[in-house]
Structure formats: C-alpha cells, structure tokens
C-alpha positions in Angstrom: -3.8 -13.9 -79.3 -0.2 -12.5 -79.9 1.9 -10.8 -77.4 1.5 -7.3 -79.2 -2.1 -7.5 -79.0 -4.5 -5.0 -77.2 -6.9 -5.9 -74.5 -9.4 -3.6 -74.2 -11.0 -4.9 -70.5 -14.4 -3.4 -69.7 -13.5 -1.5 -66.8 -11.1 2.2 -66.6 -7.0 1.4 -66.5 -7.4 3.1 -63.0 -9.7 0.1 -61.3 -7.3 -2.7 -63.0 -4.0 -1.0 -61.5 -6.7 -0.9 -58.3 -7.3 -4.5 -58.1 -3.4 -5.3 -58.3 -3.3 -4.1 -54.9 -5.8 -7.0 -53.9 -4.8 -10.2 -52.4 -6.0 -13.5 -53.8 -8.7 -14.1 -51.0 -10.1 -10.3 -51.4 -10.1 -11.0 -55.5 -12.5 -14.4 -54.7 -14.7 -12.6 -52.7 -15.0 -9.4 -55.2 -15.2 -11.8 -57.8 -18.1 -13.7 -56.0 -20.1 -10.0 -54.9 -19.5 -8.9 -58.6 -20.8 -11.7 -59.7 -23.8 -11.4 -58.0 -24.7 -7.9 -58.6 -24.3 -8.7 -62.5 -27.3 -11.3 -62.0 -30.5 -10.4 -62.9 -33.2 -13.3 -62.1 -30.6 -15.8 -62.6 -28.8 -14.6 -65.7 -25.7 -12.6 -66.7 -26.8 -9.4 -69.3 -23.4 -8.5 -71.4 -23.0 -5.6 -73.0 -23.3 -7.0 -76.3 -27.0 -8.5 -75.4 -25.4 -12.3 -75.1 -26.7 -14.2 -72.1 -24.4 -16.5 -69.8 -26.3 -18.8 -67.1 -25.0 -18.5 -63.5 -23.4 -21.6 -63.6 -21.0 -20.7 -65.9 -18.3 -19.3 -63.1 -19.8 -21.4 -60.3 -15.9 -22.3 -58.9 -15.1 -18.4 -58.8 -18.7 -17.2 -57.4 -19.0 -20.1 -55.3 -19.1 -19.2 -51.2 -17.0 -20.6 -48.7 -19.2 -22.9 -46.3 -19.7 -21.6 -42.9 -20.2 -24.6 -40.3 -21.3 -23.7 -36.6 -20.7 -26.4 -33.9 -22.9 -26.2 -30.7 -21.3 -27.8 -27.6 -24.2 -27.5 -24.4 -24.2 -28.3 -21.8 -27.6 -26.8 -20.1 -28.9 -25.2 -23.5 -26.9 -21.6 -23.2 -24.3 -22.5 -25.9 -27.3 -24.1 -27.9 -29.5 -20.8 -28.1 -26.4 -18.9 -28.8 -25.4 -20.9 -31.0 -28.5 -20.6 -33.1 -28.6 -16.7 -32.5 -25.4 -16.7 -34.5 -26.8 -19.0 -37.2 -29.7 -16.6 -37.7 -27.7 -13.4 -37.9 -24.7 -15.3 -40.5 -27.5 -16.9 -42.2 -28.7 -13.5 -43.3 -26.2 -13.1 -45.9 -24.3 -16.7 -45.7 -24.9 -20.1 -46.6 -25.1 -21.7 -42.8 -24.7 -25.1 -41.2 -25.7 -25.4 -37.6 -25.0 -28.9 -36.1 -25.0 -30.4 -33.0 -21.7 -31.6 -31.3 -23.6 -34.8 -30.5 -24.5 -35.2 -34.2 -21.2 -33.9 -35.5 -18.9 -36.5 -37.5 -15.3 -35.4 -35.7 -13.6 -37.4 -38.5 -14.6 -35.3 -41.1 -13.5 -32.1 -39.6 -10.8 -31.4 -41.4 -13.3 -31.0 -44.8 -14.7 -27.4 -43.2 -13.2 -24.0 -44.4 -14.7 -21.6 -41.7 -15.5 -23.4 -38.4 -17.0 -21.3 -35.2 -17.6 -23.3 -31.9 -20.3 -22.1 -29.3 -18.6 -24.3 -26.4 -19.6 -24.1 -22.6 -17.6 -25.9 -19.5 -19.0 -28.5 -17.1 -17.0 -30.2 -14.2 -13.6 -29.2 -13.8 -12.9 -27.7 -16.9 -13.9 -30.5 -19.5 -15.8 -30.0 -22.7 -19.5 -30.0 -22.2 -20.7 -34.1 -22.6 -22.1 -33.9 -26.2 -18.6 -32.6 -27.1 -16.7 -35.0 -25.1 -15.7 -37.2 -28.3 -14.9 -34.0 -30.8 -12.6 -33.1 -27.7 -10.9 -36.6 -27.3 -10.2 -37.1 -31.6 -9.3 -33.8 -31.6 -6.7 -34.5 -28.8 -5.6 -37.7 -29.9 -3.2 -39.3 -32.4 -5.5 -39.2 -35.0 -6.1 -35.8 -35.3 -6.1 -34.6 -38.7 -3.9 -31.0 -40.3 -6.7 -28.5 -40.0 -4.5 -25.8 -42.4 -6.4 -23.9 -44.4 -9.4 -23.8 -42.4 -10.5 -20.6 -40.9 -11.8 -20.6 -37.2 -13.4 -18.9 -34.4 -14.7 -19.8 -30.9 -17.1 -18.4 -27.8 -16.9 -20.0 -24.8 -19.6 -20.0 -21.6 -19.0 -20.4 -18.7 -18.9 -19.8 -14.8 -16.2 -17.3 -13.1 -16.9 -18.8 -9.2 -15.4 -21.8 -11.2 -11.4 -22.2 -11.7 -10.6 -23.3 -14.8 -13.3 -20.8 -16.4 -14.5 -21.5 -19.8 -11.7 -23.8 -20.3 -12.7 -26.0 -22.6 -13.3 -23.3 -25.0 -10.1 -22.0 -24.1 -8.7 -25.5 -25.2 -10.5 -26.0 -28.4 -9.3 -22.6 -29.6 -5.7 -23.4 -28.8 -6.0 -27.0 -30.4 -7.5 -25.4 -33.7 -4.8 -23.1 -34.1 -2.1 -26.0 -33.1 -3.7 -28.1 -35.5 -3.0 -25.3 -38.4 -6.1 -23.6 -38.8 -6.0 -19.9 -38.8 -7.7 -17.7 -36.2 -10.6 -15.8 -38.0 -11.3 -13.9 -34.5 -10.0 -13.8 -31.0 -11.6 -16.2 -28.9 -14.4 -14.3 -25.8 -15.2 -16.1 -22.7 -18.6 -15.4 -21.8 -19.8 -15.7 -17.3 -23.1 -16.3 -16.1 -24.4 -13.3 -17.9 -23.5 -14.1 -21.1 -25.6 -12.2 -23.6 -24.1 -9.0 -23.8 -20.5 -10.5 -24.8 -21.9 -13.4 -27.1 -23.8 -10.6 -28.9 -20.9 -8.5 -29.2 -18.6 -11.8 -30.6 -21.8 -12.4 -33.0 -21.0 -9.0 -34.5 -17.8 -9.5 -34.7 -17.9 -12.5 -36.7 -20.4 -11.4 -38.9 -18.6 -8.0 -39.8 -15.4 -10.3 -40.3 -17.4 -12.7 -42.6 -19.1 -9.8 -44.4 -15.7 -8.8 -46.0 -14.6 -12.3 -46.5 -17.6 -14.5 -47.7 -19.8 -14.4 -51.1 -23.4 -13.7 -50.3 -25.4 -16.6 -50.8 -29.5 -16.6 -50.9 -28.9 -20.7 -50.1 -29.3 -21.5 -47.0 -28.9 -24.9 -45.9 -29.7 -26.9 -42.3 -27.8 -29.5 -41.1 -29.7 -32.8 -39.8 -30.8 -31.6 -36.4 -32.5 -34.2 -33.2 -35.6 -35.8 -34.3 -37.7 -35.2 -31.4 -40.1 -32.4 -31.9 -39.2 -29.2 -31.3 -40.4 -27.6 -28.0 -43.5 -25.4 -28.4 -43.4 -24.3 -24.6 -44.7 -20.3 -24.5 -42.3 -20.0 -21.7 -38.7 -20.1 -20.9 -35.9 -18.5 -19.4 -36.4 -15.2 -19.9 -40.3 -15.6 -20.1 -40.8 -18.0 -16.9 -43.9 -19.2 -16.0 -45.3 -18.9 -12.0 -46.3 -22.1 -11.2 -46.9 -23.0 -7.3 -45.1 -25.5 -5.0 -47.7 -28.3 -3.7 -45.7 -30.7 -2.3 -42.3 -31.0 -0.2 -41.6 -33.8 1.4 -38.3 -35.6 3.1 -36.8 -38.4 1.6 -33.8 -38.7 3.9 -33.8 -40.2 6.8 -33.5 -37.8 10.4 -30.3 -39.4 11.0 -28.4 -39.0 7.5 -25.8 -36.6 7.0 -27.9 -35.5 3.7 -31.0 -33.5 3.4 -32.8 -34.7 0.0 -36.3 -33.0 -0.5 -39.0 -34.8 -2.5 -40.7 -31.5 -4.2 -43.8 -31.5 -6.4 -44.1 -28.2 -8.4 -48.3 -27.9 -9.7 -48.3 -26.6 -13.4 -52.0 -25.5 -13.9 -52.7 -24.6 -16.8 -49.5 -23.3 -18.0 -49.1 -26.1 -20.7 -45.8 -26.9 -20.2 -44.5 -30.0 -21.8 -41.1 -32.0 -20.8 -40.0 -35.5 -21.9 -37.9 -37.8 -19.2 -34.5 -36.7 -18.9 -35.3 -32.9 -19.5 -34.7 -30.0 -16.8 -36.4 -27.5 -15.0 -35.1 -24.5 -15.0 -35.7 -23.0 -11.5 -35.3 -19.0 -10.7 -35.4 -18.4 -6.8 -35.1 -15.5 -4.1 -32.6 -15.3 -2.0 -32.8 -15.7 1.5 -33.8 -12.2 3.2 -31.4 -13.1 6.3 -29.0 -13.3 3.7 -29.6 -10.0 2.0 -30.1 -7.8 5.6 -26.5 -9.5 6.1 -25.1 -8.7 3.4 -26.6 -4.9 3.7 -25.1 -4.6 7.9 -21.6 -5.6 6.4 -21.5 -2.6 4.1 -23.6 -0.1 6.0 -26.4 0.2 3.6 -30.1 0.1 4.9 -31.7 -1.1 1.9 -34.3 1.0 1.2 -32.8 3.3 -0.9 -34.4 3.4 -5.1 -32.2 1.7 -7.5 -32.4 1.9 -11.5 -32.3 -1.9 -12.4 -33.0 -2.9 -16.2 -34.8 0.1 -16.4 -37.5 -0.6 -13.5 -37.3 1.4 -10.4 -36.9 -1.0 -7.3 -35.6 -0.8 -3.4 -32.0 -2.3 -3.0 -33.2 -5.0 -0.8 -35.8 -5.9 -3.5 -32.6 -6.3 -6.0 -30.3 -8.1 -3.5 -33.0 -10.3 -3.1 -34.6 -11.2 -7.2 -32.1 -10.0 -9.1 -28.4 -10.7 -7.9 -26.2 -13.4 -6.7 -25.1 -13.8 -2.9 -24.4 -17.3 -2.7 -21.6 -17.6 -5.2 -18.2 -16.2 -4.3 -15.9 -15.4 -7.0 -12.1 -14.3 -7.3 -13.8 -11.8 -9.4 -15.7 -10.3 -6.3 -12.9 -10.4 -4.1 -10.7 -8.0 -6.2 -13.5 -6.0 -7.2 -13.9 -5.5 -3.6 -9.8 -5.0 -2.8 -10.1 -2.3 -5.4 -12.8 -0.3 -3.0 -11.6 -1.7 0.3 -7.7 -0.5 0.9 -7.2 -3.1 4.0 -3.9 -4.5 3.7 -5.0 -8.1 4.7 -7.1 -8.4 1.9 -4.8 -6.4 -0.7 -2.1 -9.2 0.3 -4.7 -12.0 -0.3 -5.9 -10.6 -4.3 -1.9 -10.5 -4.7 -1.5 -14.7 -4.2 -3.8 -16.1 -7.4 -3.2 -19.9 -5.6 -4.3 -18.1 -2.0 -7.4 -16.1 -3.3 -8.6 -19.1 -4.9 -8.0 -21.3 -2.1 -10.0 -18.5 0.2 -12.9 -18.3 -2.4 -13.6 -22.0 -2.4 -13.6 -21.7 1.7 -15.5 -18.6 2.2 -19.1 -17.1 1.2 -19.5 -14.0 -0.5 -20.8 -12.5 2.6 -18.1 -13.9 4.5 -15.6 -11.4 2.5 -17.9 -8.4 3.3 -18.0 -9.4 7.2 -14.3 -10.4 7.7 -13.7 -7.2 5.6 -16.2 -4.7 6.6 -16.3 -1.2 4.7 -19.3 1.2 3.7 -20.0 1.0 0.2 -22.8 3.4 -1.9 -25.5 0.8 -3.1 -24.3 1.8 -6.3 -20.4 0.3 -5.6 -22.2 -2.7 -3.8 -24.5 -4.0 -7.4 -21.5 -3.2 -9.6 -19.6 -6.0 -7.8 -22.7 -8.9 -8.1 -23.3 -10.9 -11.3 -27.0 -11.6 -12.3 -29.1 -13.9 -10.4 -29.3 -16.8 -12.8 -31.8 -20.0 -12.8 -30.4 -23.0 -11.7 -31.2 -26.4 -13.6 -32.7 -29.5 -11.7 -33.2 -33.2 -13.2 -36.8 -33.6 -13.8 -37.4 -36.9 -11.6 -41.5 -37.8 -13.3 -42.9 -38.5 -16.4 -45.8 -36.2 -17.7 -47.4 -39.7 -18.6 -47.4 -40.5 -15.2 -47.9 -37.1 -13.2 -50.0 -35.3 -16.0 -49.6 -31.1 -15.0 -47.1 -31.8 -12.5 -43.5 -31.6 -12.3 -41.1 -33.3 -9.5 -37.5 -32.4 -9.0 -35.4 -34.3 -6.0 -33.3 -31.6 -4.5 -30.6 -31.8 -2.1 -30.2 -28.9 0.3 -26.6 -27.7 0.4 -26.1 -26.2 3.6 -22.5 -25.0 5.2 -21.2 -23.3 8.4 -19.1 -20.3 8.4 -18.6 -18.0 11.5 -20.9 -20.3 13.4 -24.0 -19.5 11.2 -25.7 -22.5 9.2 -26.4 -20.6 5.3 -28.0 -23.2 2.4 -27.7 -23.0 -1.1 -29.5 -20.4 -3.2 -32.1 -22.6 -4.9 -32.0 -25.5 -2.7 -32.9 -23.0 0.1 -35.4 -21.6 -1.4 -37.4 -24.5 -3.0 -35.9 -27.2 0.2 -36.7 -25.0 3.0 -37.9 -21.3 2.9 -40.7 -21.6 -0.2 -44.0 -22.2 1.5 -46.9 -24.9 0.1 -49.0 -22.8 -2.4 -46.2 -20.1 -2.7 -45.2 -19.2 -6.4 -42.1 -20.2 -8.5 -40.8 -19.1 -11.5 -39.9 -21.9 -13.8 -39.4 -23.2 -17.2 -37.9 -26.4 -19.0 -34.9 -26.5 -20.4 -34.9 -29.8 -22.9 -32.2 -32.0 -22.7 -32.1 -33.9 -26.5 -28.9 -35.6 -25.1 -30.1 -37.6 -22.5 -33.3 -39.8 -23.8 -34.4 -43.1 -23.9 -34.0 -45.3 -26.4 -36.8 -44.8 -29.1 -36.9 -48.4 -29.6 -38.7 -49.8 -26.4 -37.4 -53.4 -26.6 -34.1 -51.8 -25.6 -32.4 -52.7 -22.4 -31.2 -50.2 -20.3 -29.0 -49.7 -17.4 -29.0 -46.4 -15.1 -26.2 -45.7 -13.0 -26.4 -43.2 -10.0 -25.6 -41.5 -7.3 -27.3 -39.8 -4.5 -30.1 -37.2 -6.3 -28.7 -38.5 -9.7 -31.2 -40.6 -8.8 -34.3 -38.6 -10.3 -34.0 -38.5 -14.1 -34.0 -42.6 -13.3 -37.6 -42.1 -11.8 -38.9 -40.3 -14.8 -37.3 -42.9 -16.9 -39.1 -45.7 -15.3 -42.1 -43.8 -15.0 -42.2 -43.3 -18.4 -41.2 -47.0 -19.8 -44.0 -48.4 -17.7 -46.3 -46.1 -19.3 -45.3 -47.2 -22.7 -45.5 -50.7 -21.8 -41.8 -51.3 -22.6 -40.6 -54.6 -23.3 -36.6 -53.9 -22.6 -35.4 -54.3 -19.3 -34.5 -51.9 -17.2 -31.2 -52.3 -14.7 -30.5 -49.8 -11.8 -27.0 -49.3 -10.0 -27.5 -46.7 -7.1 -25.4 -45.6 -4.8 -25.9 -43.3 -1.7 -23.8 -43.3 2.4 -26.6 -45.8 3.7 -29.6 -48.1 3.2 -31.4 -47.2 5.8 -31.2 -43.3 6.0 -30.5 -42.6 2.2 -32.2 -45.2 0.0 -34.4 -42.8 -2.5 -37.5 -43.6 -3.1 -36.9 -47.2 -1.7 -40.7 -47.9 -1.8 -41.0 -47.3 -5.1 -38.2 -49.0 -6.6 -39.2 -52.1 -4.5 -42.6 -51.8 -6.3 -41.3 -51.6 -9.5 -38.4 -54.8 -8.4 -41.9 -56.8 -7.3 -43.6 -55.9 -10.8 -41.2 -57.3 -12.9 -40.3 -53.9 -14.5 -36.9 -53.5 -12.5 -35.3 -56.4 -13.5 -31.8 -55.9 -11.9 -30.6 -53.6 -9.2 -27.7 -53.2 -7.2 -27.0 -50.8 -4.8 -23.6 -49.1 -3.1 -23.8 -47.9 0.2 -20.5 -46.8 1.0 -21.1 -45.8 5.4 -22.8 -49.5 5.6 -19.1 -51.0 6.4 -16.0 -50.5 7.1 -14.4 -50.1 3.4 -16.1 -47.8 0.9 -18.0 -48.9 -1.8 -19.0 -46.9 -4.8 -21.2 -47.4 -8.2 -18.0 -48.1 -9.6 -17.2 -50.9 -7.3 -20.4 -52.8 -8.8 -20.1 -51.8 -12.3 -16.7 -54.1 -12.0 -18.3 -56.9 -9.9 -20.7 -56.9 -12.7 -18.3 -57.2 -15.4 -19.6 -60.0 -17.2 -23.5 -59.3 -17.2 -22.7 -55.9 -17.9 -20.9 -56.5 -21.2 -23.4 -58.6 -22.3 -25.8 -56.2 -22.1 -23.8 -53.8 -24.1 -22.6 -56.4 -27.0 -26.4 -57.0 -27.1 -27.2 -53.3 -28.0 -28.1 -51.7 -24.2 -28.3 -47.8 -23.7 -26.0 -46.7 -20.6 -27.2 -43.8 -18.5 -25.0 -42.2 -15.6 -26.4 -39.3 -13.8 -24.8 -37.3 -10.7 -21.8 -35.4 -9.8 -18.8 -34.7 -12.9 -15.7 -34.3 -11.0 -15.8 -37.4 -9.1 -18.3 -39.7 -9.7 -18.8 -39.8 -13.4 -14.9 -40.1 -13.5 -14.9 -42.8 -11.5 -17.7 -44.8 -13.6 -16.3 -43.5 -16.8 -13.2 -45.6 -16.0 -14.8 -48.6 -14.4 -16.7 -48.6 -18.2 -13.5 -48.7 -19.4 -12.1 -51.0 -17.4 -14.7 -53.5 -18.3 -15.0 -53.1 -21.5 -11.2 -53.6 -22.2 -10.9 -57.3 -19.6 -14.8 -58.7 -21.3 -13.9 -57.4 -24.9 -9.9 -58.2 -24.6 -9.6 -54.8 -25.9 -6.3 -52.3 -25.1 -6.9 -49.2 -23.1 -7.0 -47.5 -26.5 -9.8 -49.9 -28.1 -11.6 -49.9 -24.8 -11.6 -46.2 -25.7 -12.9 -46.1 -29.2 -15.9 -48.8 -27.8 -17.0 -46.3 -25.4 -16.8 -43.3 -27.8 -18.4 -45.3 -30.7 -21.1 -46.3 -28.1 -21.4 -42.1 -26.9 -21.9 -41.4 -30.7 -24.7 -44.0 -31.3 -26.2 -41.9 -28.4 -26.0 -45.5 -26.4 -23.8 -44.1 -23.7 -25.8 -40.7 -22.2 -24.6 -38.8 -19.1 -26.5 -35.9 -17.1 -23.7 -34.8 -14.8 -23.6 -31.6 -12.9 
C-alpha cells in the first residue's frame, strides 16, 4: 500500500485521535476488553460476514498472569490470601500458591505478584516463607523490573517491629525493580476490615489494568485433604474441659498444665502437628480492675457488633486486657492530659521500653482518669483466639483433644495476674465448664508420609506437645522409622514432660534415641543446642540418610539458637562453607524435611 493511499478504519476520526492519548499498557488492555466483547461463542463476526478464530490475536488479547503468594504463619494470611484469590478470580486468571510450595528461583518469570505475609518472632518472615525471604535477600537475587507488585501484611501491634516482614518484602520488591501496583497495608489483630479494604483496592486497580479472562487456573496446593470441620474461628464449637492436670513439679519455677478438652460429638478432625485454636474470658478480677481505674461501674448497655450487652460482659468476651500496646498508651495520653504520661508517648524508645514492663491495667492504675465506657472500648482491640500445639493423636485419643499449656503469670504492683488464655484454660476454667474452640490446620508441620522415615524432634519446654501427638500417631501406624527426641527444659526432676511416657515409649523400642538438656541441673547451662553439636556425627547421618527435622518452642531464642547449631553441623560433617551449610538447610526446608512450629 502506497503512502498516498486512504485508510478507511472502522471506527469515527474522533475515537482514533482518542486512542492517541492512550499509553501502550491502557492500548493492551483495550485491545484485550475489545477483543472480548467482539467474541461471540468463541468466534470473531466481521462486518463483511468473514469469521476469525480467537486465536488469531492471542499475543494482543492475551492477560497478564496474576500470582498470589500466601506466607502464614497461624492460617490468617492463608484465609486472606484465598479471600483475595476468590474476588480477583472473578474476572482474572489466578494463581494461589503456597510460600512453602513456591519455587523462589523462578520469581522473576511473574508479571503481577501480591503477597499475603504475616510476622512471627521478632520481625521475621513467617517459617514457610523463610527461604523466599533468604534468596530474595541474598546474592542471587534476580532483577524483578518489569514485574508489577503488591503486599498486605498481618500482624500484632503489642509487638515492635509490627508486620515487619511485610514491611521488608515490599521494600525488597521495589529495590529489586519491580513497580508498586499499590501501597503496601499493615493489618493488627483485627485484621478483616483493612484486608478487605486492600482486596478492593487491588481488584479496582487490576480491573483497569488486566484482560478479563473466563480461565481460571490453580496452582498445585498440599496434598492432604482438605479440612471439612463445620467449625472454625468465627464459628467455634463449645466443647468442655475434662481434664487438667499438673505436669510440673511443686518446686519448678514453671507451671505446665496437662489439659484434656472432651469433643462430643462435635466431629472435629485434626492431624498431629495441627492447632487448636482457643477463645477464652478474661479474668473478672481483671475486668472490675480495669473498671475501678477509670470510674466506670460496668453495668451500663453497650452496642457491640450489633448485640446489646453490659460493659463488663464486653470487657470480659469480647476485648483484650492482657496485651499492652504503644497503641493504647497514646490513645490513652490523647484522653488523659497528665504530664508524666504526655512526656512518656513523646520518647518512642521509652514508651516501648514501658509497654514491654507494664500491663495494660497497669497504665490505667498508675494513670488513673474517668473515662465514658464509650472512650474506654475505643482504646481495646478485639479479643482474639490464641493457638496451642495439639499434644495427641485422634488415633490414639479418639473425640478428645490435649494441649500442654504453660501458665504465664507476672507481678506488677504486688499483685500476681496470668496470661489471658493460659489463665483461663490453666487455672480459672472449671472441669465440665465450656470452651469455645476450633482447629486451625497446620499443612507445614507433618510427618513424613513415608513411615519408614526417621525422624528427629527437637524441643523445648511445652514445645514438647506436637512431639506427643507425633509419637502417638507413628505408633498407631505401626511406623518402621525411628524416631529421636532432643528435649530440653531447667530440670529433670521438676520439669521432665511427660517423663512416664517417654520412658514407655524408650522401653518399647519406639523411642530409639533421646537426649535431654537440663540447663538448672549444673553449674553451666546447657541447651538443645548444646546436644545437637555433641551429636554432630549421628546427626548428619541421619540427615545424608533422608531424616525429617522438627523443632518446636519459642522463635526468638531458641529456634535461633538450633537453627545455627544445624548449621554449624552441617558445615564441620559435610565440609561445607557457611554459605553451602546454608543452601543444605534451605534445600532440606523446601523438601519439607526441615519443619519448625515456633511461637
């Protein structure tokens, strides 16, 4: 066709002079809708009567993939996570994956990535995300340009370094080149309200930027069957408390509660290593404290999620009193003009410092003022449930559940307060008395589905119960693997947990190696840790022979200290540098051979 030639185009000299004004991205995605508004039952009419097939344009129609990452730590990121699939996949073609399942290396293949990340320990990527976090951080991180990207983090406000692993990813992302397709929310305790409002967000943003595609597709998700429990967190069931029992000795520092939680007929099902999600009361001394502080009596009617209740009814089912915040404290500045406390909110590092030391009712008796009930609830977060280890095997306790709780108790002003759950199920709920529970599954942390495997389980203190279910649940499958525990607690003869029935599983043959760290039983200290290197040899047979590694207990500490004990190890057995040593232990996380359950 000459130069001098017409073009007569099929659409008005006004709507081409339009388009001009388009950028290249808004000209793929008209192209794309257009496209798709042309086809009728998988064909394009022309005006002359021709037919084209849809595959004729597929580069210019085709949609930009969408890929959502869920990091979890107890299951919140996961659920949101798939609420956002569900709403995207709508009008989108979707991938929901796993960050356990999701291969780091290939990241830099995506075009719009969103993240659903939550925060354990002291600001570190949830644990099925720890090995996206660590390539993503390292030297071998890839150039993300030209992928777009968006992340929601959860997390907990009493906490620090709140929702900072979300907080990190997003930064990383963007220093990595990718583009920010939406500002990055930090979701507290009550998350749902703000992740609803991001999942919104995204989806308006994606409506103007993505083809619509009828295709949706599903990314390889965890084998095991999906959970067909009728209740959960927001639908708990009321099952009753039928036994507590000490498991502490009178003269250990620690109070560790044996407690067995009757199901009836609820039909709830769990596999070893899940949780039980646990929604408690809090302690009515607490609550007639906290009510004398700021001159309320209590009984006063309150509008609460649309159900008419007493004050004191709220204080006690529906709001948290045994979490301080930084939050709280300048919420309650803002209502309480004494100067001590307006210098305190003015120090971050101080106010910090005097959260971590001082209970929320602390702040209301050291700084007493009358509030209106109304002030008083708009300065509490939501009660939430808290998450226990289940420590049985349904195999072996049929419609029971058993959780090994440790009673946090602390002084302040003289008075002796506990923990808001372990209070209530360690001490204050009565035998017979009703609990509102549910299980959280934990896909993460599971025994190896090929029973011949050996396994070693290292733990400390109440990390000790998922070990219990464990073994309760390879001696009902008749397991041929052998099973190795490393347990530490302060002392053999005050804090050994469950001694009796570890010895009668050592005597059976099904415990075939144990060793134990009682740090108060001499004069130096030792630790799991300490063991995991006196073991060194054994231990890195186990693993060049195919072993699964559990570690269960506390994540700012211990974990860290086993973590690099591991590592340790692995680098003097294998003659490996720190940085080999490294890729061992990640390569052994993503064969889901190294599994941690740390709180």
């Amino acid at each position: 066709m000459g130069m001098n030639d017409v073009v007569k185009l099929p659409i008005s000299t006004e709507i081409a002079e339009q388009l001009k004004q388009l950028d290249s991205l808004q000209l793929a995605w008209l192209s794309g809708y257009c496209w798709g508004q042309a086809t009728q039952n998988g064909a394009i009419v022309l005006p002359s009567g021709a037919v084209a097939t849809e595959t004729a344009p597929a580069t210019a129609a085709a949609a930009r993939t969408i890929t959502i990452i869920s990091a979890s730590q107890t299951g919140n990121a996961r659920k949101v996570a798939e609420q956002l699939k569900n709403k995207l996949s709508e009008q989108h073609s979707v991938t929901l994956v796993s960050a356990a399942d999701y291969k780091a290396k290939k990241i830099n293949q995506e075009q719009i990535l969103l993240l659903v990340t939550s925060t354990q320990g002291d600001g570190e990527p949830p644990e099925e995300a720890v090995n996206l976090h660590r390539f993503l951080f390292g030297k071998k991180a890839p150039s993300l340009a030209g992928i777009e990207f968006a992340v929601l983090g959860l997390g907990d406000s009493s906490y620090p370094n709140f929702c900072q692993a979300g907080k990190d990813f997003d930064q990383r992302f963007a220093e990595l080149g990718a583009t920010r397709l939406l500002e990055r929310a930090d979701c507290d305790l009550d998350y749902q309200t703000t992740a609803s409002q991001w999942i919104e967000q995204i989806n308006q943003v994606l409506a103007q930027q993505v083809t619509a595609t009828t295709t949706i597709q599903q990314a390889p998700q965890n084998t095991e069957k999906s959970n067909v429990n009728q209740y959960s967190r927001e639908n708990p069931f009321s099952a009753t408390l039928s036994v507590r029992q000490k498991i502490t000795g009178r003269h250990s520092t620690k109070d560790v509660e044996h407690i067995e939680i009757d199901l009836g007929d609820s039909g709830l099902s769990y596999q070893a290593g899940d949780a039980l999600g646990v929604w408690f009361n809090n302690d009515p001394a607490l609550v007639e404290e906290v009510l004398t502080a700021v001159a309320l009596d209590g009984d006063q009617q309150i509008t609460y999620q649309n159900n008419s209740l007493t004050l004191r009814q709220a204080l006690t089912e529906h709001f948290e009193l045994t979490q301080n915040t930084a939050r709280f404290v300048k919420g309650y500045a803002e209502l309480n003009p004494q100067a001590e406390l307006q210098a305190l909110i003015a120090d971050p590092q101080q106010l910090q410092d005097y959260v971590v030391a001082t209970p929320l009712v602390g702040v209301l008796q050291t700084y007493p003022t009358k509030l209106t009930a109304e002030q008083l609830i708009s300065l509490l977060r939501p009660l939430t449930p808290r998450l226990y280890s289940i420590a049985s095997a349904q195999s072996e306790v049929g419609e029971e559940v058993h959780l090994t709780v440790g009673v946090v108790r602390y002084q302040f002003n003289g008075k002796t307060y506990t923990g808001g759950a372990s209070g209530f199920l360690g001490e204050r709920l009565g035998e017979d008395e009703e609990v509102k529970v549910f299980v959280e599954s934990n896909p993460n942390f599971r025994l190896p589905q090929d029973p011949t495997r050996n396994i070693i389980m290292v733990g400390a203190g109440t990390g000790i119960a998922p070990f219990r279910a464990f073994m309760q649940q390879r001696a009902a499958d008749e397991a041929s693997g052998e099973n190795w525990l490393i347990f530490g607690n302060q002392t053999f003869t005050e804090d050994f947990l469950y001694q009796q029935e570890w010895q009668d599983y050592a005597k059976q043959g099904l415990l075939n190696r144990y060793h134990f760290a009682w740090s108060r039983d001499q004069q130096q200290k030792i630790y799991v840790q300490d063991k995991i290197r006196e073991q060194a040899e054994t231990l890195w047979q186990w693993l060049q022979q195919g072993a699964y590694l559990y570690v269960c207990g506390d994540a700012n500490k211990m974990a860290k200290d086993v973590e690099q004990a591991l590592l340790d190890v692995i680098s003097q057995q294998g003659n490996l540098t720190v940085e080999q040593a490294e890729d061992y232990l990640a390569d052994l996380r993503e064969e889901k051979r190294y599994q941690r359950d740390v709180y």
